[in-house]
TORNU-613905 format. One record per residue (C-alpha): residue number from 1; residue in three letters; x, y negated, z. Coordinates in steps of 0.1 Angstrom, whole numbers, plus 2048, in hexadecimal, padded with zeros to 3 digits. Example, Ala and Ser with C-alpha at 12.3 -4.5 7.8 and 13.67 -1.06 7.14 Angstrom:
num, residu, c1, c2, c3
1, Ala, 87B, 82D, 84E .
2, Ser, 889, 80B, 847 .
***
This chain:
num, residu, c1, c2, c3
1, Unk, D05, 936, 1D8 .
2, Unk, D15, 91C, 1ED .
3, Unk, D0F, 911, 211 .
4, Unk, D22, 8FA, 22B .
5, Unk, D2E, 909, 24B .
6, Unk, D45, 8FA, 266 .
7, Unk, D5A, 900, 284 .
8, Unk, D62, 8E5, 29C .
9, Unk, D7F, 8D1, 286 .
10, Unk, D73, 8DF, 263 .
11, Unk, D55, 8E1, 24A .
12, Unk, D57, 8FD, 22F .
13, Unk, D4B, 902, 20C .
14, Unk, D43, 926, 20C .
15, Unk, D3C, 93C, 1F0 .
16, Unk, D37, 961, 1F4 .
17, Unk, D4D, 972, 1D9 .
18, Unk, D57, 992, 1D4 .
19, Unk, D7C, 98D, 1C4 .
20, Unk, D90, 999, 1E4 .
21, Unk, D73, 99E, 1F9 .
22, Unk, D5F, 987, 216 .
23, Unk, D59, 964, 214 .
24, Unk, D76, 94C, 20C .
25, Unk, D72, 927, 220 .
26, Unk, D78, 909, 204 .
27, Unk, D82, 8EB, 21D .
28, Unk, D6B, 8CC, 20C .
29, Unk, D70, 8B0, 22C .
30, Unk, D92, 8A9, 239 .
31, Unk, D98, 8B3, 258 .
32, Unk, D8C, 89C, 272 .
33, Unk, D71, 890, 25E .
34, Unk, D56, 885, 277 .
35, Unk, D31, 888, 266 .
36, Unk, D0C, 881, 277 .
37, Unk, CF1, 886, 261 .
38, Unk, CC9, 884, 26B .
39, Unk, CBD, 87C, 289 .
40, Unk, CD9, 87B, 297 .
41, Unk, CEB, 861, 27F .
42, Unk, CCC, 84C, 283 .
43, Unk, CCA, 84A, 2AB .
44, Unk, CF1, 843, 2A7 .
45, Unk, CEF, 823, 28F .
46, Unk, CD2, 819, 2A4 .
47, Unk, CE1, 81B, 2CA .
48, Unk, D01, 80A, 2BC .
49, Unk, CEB, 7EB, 2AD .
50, Unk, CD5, 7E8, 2CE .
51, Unk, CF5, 7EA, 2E5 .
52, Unk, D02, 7C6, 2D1 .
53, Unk, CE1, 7B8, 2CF .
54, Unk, CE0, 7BD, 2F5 .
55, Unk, D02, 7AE, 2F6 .
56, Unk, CF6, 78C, 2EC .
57, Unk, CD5, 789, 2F9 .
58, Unk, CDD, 77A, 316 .
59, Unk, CED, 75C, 303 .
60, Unk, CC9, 753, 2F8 .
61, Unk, CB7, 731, 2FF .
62, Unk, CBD, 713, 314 .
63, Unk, CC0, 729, 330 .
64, Unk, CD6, 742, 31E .
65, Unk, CF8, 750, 331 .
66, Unk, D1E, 748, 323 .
67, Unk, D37, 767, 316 .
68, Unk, D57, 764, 31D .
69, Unk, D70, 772, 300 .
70, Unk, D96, 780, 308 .
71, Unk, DA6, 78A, 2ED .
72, Unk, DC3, 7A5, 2EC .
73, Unk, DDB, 784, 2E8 .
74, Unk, DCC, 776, 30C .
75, Unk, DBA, 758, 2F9 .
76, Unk, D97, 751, 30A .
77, Unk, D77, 744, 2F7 .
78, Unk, D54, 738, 310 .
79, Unk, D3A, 73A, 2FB .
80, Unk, D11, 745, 2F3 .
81, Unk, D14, 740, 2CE .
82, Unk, D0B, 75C, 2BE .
83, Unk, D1F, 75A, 2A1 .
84, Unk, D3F, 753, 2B6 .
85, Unk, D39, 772, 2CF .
86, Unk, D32, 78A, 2AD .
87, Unk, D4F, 780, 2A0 .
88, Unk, D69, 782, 2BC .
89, Unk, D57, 7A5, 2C9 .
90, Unk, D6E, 7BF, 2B6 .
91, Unk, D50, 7D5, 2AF .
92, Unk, D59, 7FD, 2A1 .
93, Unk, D3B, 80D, 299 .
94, Unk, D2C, 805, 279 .
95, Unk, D0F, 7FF, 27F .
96, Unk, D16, 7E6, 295 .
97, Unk, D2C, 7D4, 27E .
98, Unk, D0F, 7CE, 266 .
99, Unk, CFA, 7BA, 282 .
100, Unk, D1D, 7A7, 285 .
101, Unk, D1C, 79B, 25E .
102, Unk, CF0, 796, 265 .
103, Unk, D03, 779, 280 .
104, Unk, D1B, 773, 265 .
105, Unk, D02, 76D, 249 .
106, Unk, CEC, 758, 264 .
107, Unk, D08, 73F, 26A .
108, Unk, D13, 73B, 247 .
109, Unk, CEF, 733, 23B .
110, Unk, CDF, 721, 255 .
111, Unk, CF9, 71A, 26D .
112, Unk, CE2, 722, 28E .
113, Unk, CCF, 742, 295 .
114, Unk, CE8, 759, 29D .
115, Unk, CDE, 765, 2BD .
116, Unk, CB9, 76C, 2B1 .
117, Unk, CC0, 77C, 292 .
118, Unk, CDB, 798, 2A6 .
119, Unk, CBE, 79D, 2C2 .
120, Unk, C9D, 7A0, 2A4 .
121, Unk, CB1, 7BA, 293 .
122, Unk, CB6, 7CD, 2B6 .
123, Unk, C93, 7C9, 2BD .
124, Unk, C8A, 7D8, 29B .
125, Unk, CA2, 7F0, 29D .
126, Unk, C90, 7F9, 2BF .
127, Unk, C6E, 7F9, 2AF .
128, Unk, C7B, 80F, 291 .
129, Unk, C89, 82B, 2A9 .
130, Unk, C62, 82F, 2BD .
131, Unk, C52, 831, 29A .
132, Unk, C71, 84F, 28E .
133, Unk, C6A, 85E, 2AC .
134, Unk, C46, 864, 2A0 .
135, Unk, C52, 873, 27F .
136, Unk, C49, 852, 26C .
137, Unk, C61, 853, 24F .
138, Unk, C7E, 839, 248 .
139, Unk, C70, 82D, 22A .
140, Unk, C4E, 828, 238 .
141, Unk, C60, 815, 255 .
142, Unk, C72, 7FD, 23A .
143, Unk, C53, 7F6, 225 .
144, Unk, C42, 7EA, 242 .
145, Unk, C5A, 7D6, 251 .
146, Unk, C60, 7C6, 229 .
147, Unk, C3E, 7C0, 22B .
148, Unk, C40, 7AF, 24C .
149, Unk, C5B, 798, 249 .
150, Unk, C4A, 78C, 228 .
151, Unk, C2C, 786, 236 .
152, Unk, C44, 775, 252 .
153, Unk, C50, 75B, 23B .
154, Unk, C30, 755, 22D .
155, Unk, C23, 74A, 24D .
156, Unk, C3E, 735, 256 .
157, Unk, C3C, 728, 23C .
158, Unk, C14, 719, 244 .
159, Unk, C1D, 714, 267 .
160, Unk, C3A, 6FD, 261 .
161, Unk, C3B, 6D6, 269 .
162, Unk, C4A, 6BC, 24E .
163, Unk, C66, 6A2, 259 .
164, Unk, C6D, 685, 248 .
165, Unk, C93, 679, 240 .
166, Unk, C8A, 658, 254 .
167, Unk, C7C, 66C, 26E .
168, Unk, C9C, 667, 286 .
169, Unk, C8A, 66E, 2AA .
170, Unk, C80, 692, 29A .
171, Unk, C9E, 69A, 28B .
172, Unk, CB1, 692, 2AA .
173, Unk, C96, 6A9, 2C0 .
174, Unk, CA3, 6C6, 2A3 .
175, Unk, CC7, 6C0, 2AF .
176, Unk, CC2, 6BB, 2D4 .
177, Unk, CAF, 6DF, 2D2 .
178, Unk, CC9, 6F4, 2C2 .
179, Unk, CE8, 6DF, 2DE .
180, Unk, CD3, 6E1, 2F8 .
181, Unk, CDA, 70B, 2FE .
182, Unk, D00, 704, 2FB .
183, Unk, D16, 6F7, 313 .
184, Unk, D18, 6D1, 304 .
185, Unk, CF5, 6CC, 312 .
186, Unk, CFE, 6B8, 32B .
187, Unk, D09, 69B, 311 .
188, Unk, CE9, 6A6, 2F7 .
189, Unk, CDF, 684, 2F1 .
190, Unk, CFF, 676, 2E8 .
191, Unk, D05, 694, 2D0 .
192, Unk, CE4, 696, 2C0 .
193, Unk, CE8, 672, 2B7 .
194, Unk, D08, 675, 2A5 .
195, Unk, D01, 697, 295 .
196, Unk, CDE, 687, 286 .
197, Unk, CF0, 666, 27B .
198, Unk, D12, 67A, 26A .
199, Unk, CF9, 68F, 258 .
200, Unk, CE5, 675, 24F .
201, Unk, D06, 661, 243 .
202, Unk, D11, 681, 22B .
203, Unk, CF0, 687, 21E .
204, Unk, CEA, 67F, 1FC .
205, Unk, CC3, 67E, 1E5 .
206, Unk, CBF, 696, 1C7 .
207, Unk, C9D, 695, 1B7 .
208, Unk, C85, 691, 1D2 .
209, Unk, C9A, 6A6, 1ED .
210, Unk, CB9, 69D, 203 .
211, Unk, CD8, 6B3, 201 .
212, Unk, CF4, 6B1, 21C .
213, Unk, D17, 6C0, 21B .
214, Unk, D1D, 6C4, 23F .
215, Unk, D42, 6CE, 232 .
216, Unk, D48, 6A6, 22D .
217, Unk, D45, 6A7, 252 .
218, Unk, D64, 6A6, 261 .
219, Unk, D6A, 6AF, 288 .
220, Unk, D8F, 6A8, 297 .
221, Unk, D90, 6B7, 2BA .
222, Unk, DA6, 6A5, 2D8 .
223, Unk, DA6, 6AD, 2F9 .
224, Unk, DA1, 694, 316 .
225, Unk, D81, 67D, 323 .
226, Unk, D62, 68D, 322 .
227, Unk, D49, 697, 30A .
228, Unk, D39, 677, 30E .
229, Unk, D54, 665, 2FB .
230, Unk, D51, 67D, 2DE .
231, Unk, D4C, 65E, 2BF .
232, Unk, D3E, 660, 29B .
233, Unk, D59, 64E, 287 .
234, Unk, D4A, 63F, 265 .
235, Unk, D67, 646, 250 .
236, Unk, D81, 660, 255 .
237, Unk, D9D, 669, 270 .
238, Unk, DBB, 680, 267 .
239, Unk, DD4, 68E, 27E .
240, Unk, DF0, 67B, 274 .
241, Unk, E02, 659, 27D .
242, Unk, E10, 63C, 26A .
243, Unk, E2E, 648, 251 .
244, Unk, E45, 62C, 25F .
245, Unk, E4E, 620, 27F .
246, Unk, E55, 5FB, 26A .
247, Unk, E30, 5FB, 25E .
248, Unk, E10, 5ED, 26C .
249, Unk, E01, 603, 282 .
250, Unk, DDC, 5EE, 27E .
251, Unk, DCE, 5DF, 25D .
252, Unk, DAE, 5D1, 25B .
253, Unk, D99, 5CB, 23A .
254, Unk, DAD, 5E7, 22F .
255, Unk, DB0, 5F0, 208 .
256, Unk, DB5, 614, 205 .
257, Unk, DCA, 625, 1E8 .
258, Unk, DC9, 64B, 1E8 .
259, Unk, DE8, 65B, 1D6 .
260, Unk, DEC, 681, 1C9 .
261, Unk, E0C, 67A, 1BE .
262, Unk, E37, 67B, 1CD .
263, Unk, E41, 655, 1D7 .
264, Unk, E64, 65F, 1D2 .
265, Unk, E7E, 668, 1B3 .
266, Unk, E72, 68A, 1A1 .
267, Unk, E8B, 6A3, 19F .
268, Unk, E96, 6AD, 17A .
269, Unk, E82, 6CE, 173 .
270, Unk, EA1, 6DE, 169 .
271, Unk, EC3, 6D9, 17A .
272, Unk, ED7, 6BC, 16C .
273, Unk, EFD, 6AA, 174 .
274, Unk, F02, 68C, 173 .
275, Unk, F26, 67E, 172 .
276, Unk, F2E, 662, 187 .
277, Unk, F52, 651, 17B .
278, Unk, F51, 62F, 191 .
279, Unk, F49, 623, 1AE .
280, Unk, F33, 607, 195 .
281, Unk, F1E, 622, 186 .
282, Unk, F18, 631, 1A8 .
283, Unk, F0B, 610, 1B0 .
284, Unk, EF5, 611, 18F .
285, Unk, EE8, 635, 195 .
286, Unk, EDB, 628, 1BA .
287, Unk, ED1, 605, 1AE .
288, Unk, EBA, 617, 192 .
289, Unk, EAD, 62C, 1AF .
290, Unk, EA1, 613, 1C2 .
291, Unk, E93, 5FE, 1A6 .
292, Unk, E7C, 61C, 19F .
293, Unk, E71, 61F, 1C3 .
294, Unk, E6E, 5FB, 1C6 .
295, Unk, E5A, 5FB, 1A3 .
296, Unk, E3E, 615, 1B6 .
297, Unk, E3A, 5FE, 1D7 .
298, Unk, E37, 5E0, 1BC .
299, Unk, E1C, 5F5, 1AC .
300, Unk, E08, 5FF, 1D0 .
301, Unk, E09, 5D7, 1D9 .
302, Unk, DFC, 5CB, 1B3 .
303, Unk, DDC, 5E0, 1B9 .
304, Unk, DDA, 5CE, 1D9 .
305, Unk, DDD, 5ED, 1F2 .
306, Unk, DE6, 5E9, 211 .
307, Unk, DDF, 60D, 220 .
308, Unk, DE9, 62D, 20B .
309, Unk, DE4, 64C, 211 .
310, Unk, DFA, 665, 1FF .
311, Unk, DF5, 68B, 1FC .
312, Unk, E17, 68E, 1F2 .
313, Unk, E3B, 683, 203 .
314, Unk, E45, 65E, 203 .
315, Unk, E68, 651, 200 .
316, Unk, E7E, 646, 21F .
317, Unk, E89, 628, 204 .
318, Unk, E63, 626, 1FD .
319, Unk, E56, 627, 221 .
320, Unk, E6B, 609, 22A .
321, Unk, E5D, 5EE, 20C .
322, Unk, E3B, 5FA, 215 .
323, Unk, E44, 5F1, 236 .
324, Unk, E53, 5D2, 22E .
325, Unk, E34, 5C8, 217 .
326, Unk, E1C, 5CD, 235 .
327, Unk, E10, 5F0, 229 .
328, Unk, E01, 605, 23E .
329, Unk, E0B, 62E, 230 .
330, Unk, E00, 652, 239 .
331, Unk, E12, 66C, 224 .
332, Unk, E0C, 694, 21D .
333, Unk, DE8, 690, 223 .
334, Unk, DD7, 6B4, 221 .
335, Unk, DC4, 6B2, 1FB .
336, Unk, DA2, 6BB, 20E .
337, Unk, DA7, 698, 225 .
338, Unk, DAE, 686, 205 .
339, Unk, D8B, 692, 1F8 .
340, Unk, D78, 687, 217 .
341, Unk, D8C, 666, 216 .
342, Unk, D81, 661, 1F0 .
343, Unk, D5D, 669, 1F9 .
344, Unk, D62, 652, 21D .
345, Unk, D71, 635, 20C .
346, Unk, D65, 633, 1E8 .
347, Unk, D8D, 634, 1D9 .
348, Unk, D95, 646, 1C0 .
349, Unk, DB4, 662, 1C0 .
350, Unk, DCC, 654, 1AB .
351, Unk, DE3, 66E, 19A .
352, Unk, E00, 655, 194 .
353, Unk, E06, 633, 1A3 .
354, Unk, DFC, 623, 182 .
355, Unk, DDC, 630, 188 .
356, Unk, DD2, 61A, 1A4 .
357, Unk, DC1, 5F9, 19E .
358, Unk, DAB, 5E6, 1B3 .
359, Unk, D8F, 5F9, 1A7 .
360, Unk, D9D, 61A, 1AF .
361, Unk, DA3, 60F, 1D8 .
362, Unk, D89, 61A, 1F6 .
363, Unk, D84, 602, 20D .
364, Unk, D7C, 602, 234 .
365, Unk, D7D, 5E8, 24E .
366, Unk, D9A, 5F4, 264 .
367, Unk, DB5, 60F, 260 .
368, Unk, DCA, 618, 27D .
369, Unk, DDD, 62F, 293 .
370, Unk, DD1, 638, 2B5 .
371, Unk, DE2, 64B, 2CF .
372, Unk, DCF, 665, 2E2 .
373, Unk, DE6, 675, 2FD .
374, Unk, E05, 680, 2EB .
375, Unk, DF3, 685, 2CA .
376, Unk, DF1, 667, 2AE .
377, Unk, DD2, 661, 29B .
378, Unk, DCB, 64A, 274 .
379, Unk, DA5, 63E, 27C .
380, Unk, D94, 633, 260 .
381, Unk, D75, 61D, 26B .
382, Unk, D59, 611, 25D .
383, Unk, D58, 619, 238 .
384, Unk, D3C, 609, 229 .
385, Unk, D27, 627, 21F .
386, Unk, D3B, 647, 225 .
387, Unk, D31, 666, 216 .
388, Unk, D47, 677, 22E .
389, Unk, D4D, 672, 253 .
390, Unk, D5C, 67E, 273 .
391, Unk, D58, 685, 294 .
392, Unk, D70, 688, 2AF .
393, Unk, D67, 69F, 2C8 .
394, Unk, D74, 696, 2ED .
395, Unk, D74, 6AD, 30A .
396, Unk, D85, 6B8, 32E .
397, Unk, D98, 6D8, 31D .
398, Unk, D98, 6EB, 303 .
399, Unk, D7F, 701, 308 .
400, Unk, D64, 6E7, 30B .
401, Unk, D71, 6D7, 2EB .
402, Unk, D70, 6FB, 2DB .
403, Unk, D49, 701, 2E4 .
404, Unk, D41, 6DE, 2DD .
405, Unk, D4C, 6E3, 2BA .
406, Unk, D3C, 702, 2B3 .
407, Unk, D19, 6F2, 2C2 .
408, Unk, D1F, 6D3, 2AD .
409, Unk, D21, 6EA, 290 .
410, Unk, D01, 6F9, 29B .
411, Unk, CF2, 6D3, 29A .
412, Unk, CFE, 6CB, 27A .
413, Unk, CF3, 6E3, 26B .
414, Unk, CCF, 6E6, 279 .
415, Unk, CCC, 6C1, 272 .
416, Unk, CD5, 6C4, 24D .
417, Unk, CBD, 6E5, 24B .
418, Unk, CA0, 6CC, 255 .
419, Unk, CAB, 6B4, 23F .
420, Unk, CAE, 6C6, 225 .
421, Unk, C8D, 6D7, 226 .
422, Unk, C79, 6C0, 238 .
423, Unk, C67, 6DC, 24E .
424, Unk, C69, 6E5, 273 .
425, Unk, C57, 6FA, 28B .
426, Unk, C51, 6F9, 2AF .
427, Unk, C6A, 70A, 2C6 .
428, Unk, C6C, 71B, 2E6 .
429, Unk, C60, 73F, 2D8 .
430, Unk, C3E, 732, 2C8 .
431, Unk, C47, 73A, 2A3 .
432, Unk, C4D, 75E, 2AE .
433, Unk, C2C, 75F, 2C4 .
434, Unk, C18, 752, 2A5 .
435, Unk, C27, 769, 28B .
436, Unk, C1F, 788, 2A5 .
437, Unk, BFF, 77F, 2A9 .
438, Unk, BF6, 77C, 283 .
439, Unk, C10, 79C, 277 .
440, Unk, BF4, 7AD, 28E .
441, Unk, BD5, 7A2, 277 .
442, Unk, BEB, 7AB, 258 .
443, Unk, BF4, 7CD, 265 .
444, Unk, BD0, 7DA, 264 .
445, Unk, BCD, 7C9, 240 .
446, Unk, BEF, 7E0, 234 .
447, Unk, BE1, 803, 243 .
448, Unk, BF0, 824, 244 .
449, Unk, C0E, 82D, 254 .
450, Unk, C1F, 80F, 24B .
451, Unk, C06, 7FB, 261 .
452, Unk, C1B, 807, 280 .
453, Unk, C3B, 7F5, 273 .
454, Unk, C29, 7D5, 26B .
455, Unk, C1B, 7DB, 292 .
456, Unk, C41, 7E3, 29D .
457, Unk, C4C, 7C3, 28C .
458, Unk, C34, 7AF, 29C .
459, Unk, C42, 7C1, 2C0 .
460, Unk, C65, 7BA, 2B7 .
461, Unk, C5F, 792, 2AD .
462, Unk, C53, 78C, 2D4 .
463, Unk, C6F, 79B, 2E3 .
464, Unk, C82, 773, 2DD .
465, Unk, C66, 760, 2EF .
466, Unk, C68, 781, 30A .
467, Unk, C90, 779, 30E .
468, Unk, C8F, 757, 30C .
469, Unk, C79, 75D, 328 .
470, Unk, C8D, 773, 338 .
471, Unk, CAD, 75F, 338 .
472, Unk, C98, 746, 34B .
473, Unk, C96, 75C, 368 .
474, Unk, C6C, 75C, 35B .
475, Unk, C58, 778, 35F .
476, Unk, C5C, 786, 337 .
477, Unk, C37, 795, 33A .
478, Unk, C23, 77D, 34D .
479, Unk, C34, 764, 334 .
480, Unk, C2C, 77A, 316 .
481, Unk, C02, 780, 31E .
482, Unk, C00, 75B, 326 .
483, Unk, C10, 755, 301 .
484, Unk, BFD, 76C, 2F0 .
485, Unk, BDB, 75B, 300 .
486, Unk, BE4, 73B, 2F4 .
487, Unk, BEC, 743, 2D3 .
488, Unk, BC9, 754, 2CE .
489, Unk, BBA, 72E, 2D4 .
490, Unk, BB5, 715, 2B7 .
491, Unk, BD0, 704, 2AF .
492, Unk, BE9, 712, 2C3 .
493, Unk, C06, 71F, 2AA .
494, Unk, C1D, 701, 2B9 .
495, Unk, C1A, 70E, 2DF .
496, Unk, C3F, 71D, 2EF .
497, Unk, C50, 727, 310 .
498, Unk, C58, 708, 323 .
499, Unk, C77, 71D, 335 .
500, Unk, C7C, 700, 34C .
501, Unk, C56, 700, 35B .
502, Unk, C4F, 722, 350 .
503, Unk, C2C, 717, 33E .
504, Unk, C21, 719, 31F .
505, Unk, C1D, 6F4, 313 .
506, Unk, C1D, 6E6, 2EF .
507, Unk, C41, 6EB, 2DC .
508, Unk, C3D, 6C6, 2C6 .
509, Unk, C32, 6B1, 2E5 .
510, Unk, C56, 6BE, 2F7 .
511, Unk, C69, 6B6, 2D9 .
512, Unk, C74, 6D8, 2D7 .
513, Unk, C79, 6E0, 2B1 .
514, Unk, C8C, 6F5, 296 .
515, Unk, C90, 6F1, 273 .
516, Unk, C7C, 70A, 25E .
517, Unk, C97, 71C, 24C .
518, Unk, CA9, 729, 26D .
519, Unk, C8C, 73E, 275 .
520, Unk, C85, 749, 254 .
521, Unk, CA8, 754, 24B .
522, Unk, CAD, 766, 26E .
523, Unk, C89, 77B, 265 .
524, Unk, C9B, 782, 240 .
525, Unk, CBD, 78E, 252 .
526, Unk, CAF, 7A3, 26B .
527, Unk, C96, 7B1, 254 .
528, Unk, CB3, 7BA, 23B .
529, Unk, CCA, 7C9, 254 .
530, Unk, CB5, 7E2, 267 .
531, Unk, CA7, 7EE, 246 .
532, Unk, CC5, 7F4, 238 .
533, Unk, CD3, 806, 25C .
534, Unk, CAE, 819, 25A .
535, Unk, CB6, 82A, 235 .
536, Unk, CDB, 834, 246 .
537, Unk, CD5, 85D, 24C .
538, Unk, CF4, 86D, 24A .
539, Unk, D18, 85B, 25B .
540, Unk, D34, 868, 24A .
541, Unk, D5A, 85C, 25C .
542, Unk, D75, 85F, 244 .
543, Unk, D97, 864, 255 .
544, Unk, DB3, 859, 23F .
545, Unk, DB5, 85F, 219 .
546, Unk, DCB, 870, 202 .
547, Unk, DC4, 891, 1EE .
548, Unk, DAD, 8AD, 1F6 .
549, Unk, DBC, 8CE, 1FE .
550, Unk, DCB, 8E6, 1EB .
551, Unk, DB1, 902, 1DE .
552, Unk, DBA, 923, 1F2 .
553, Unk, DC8, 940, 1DC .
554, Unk, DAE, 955, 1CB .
555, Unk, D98, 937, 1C4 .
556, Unk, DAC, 92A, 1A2 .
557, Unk, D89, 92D, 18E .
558, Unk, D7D, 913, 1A4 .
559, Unk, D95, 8FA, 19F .
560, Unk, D8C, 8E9, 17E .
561, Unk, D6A, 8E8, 18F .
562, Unk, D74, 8D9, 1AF .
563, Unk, D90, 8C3, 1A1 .
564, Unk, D75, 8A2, 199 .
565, Unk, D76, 89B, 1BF .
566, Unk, D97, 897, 1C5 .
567, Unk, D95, 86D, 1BE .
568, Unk, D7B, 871, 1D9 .
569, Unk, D96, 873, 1EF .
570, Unk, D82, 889, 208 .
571, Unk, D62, 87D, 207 .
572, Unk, D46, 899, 20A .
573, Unk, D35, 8AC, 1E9 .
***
């Protein structure tokens, strides 16, 4: 018969023999194995995911606080986006780290969210711990809360409000709600206008639905002005400058070619001599040269180009005829900038300058280098239908230019989640009050035990209208009764927190909106991380790896028994 013992650094495999007498400890954890199993484990995973939830609550709403972010190297980040302050926080426990990648899964799916998702799974979390403390199973817990969050989307799903394509006013409302908590509010107008036309621009119809890439986006950040002067270029602008100083620096009606090929001499792929007897053949061997560079610019000015773009190096020899010819050139081009500038200007990449033909160029109606402060700029303006765009984002330092990108990414990306699904719901916390209020009539429908996680559910959905409240300075309960009594009145399910008047006044008539999918993925992510930190009962803390230790003498008939775990590289029987 076996058993586990311990001391304080060891835990023991014991098995009472009587070959030389008494019991003879078999060391299964290395030592300094940490391990909490039960309760204890459970209250441990739970704490750790409430202390990060608590973190970022703050950050919530219009009225939400900034964090500021040092990192060991001194750099500084001001933000409230949830995402950002999840990902610089350099979280240890692991629990915690799994309500970082529900932050993670947030952004990458729906782009906005964040913050709500990290503070539902908190609250569940919460909920979970009251209901354990009763001696309500796990698994009942995690049933219930499945069969909550289902229910969830379902009624989302009714409640939600369609949005046409051509709907602009709306879709701008959707991005002036998600800018308005960050720190570029003060210029939300301005933004929401570009960020609904650039997504607008890049958005394409499939079947009877709209898709938009918001990767064909592009956002070039330079410091200086103010957000204000932040512009949505219709066309692309890269980072580089004009590859001459002997070549225009601004062509207008321009005829693009885009090149993935060397504009110079191609080295022999193996090495070669050449012998060079007379100052006549050295004259030949440069002559030929230059014929053959001359031969390519011949080529570039047949198709009629009169910008290229070239994701490859260009030729001193070759710079200077394109020069003289009136061309305009930008060379090593990154290969994702020749995509977007393909997609911008309607050209065609050309492999080899025989591939370029008038057919094959873009077109736009101005290309030209700018200078902002020290830094040189190619603009390309008005393409006549880009697929892909750019917007440069202006700004007093870095910093503001840092958060205003991350909230224009927010923007985009709740603009194309509306587009794309052609469904919104009201804002300011009255989602949540109307899925508490009905989780409550479909609790008494589910019964048993599990009944009390559905109710728990319900409990944890209100704690975002209670901190958006909150954050407002509001009185959380006050605000919370008056909500719940105005959702139990006919058609009520669009009524919210007005944080700035503290009343409870109709969402849609303030123009504060969210696309659908935002608040059904951040019920999916919360729901899938607390379950999965609920099932967690025993926390086992490997230190190190390497072999177990040796069997102790006397205990040789054990070894081909005990031998399978050494690849577990200590890891408990």
């Amino acid at each position: 018969m076996f058993r586990l013992v311990s001391n304080s650094k060891r835990k023991y495999l014991v098995k009472n023999m009587s070959q030389g007498g008494g019991n003879i400890p078999i060391l299964v954890l290395k030592e300094g194995t940490g391990r909490s199993s039960g309760r204890e484990a459970q209250k441990n995973n739970i704490m750790a995911a409430k202390m990060v939830a608590e973190a970022v609550k703050s950050t919530l709403g219009p009225c939400g606080m900034d964090k500021m972010l040092v990192t060991s190297m001194g750099d500084v980040a001001i933000t409230n986006d949830g995402a950002t302050i999840m990902k610089e926080l350099d979280v240890q426990h692991p629990a915690a780290k799994m309500l970082v990648e529900v932050a993670k899964a947030q952004d990458n799916e729906v782009g906005d969210g964040t913050t709500t998702a990290v503070i539902l799974a908190g609250e569940l979390l919460a909920k979970a711990e009251g209901l354990l403390d009763k001696n309500i199973h796990p698994t009942v817990i995690i049933e219930g809360f499945k069969k909550a969050s289902e229910e969830a989307q379902k009624i989302l799903d009714k409640i939600a409000i369609p949005v046409a394509f051509e709907d602009e006013k709306t879709l701008r409302d959707v991005a002036i709600t998600s800018i308005s908590s960050k720190s570029i509010n003060v210029a939300e107008d301005h933004f929401a206008k570009i960020i609904v036309e650039a997504v607008k621009q890049v958005s394409e119809k499939v079947g009877n639905k709209y898709v938009a890439d918001i990767d064909l986006i592009k956002v070039v950040k330079k410091h200086g002005q103010s957000l204000d002067e932040t512009e949505l270029v219709k066309g692309m602008v890269l980072d580089k400058e004009v590859a001459s100083s002997g070549m225009p620096k601004l062509i207008d009606g321009a005829k693009i070619a885009l090149l993935n090929a060397k504009l110079e001499i191609e080295k022999t792929e193996f090495d070669a001599k050449i012998n060079i007897e007379s100052p006549d053949q050295m004259k030949m061997f440069l002559d030929e040269e230059e014929r053959m560079l001359k031969d390519m610019v011949t080529a570039i000015t047949k198709s009629g180009a009169n910008v290229i773009f070239c994701e490859k190096g260009i030729d001193d020899m070759v710079l200077h005829f394109l020069g003289k010819a009136g061309v305009l050139a930008v060379k090593s081009v990154s290969s994702s900038d020749m995509e977007k500038l393909s997609r911008a200007t309607g050209g065609s990449i050309g492999a080899s300058v025989k591939d370029l033909t008038p057919d094959s160029l873009g077109k736009a109606k101005r290309v030209e280098e700018v200078k902002i402060g020290d830094d040189k700029l190619i603009y390309i303006r008005d393409c006549k239908n880009p697929k892909a765009v750019t917007i440069v984002i202006r700004g007093a330092s870095n910093h503001v230019i840092d958060e205003a990108e991350r909230s224009l990414h927010d923007g985009l990306c709740v603009v194309r989640n509306a587009i794309e699904d052609g469904k919104i719901v009201a804002g300011g916390g009255s989602p949540e009050a109307e899925l508490a209020k009905n989780l409550r009539a479909f609790a008494v429908k589910v019964g048993g035990r599990e009944q009390l996680a559905v109710e728990a559910f319900a409990e944890a959905i209100e704690e975002i209208p209670l901190t958006l409240a909150e954050n407002a300075g509001l009185d959380p309960i006050d605000i919370m009764v008056a909500l719940r009594a105005q959702h139990e009145k006919p058609n009520s399910q669009t009524f919210g927190i007005d944080v700035t008047t503290g009343k409870i006044v109709d969402m849609c008539k303030q123009m504060v909106i969210e696309p659908l999918r935002v608040k059904q993925q951040v019920i999916k992510s919360a729901t899938e991380a607390t379950n999965m930190i609920l099932k967690i009962d025993d926390l086992i803390s490997i230190k190190g790896g390497g072999k177990l230790p040796q069997m102790p003498p006397g205990m040789g008939g054990m070894g081909g028994g005990m031998g399978g775990m050494g690849g577990m590289g200590g890891m408990p029987y």
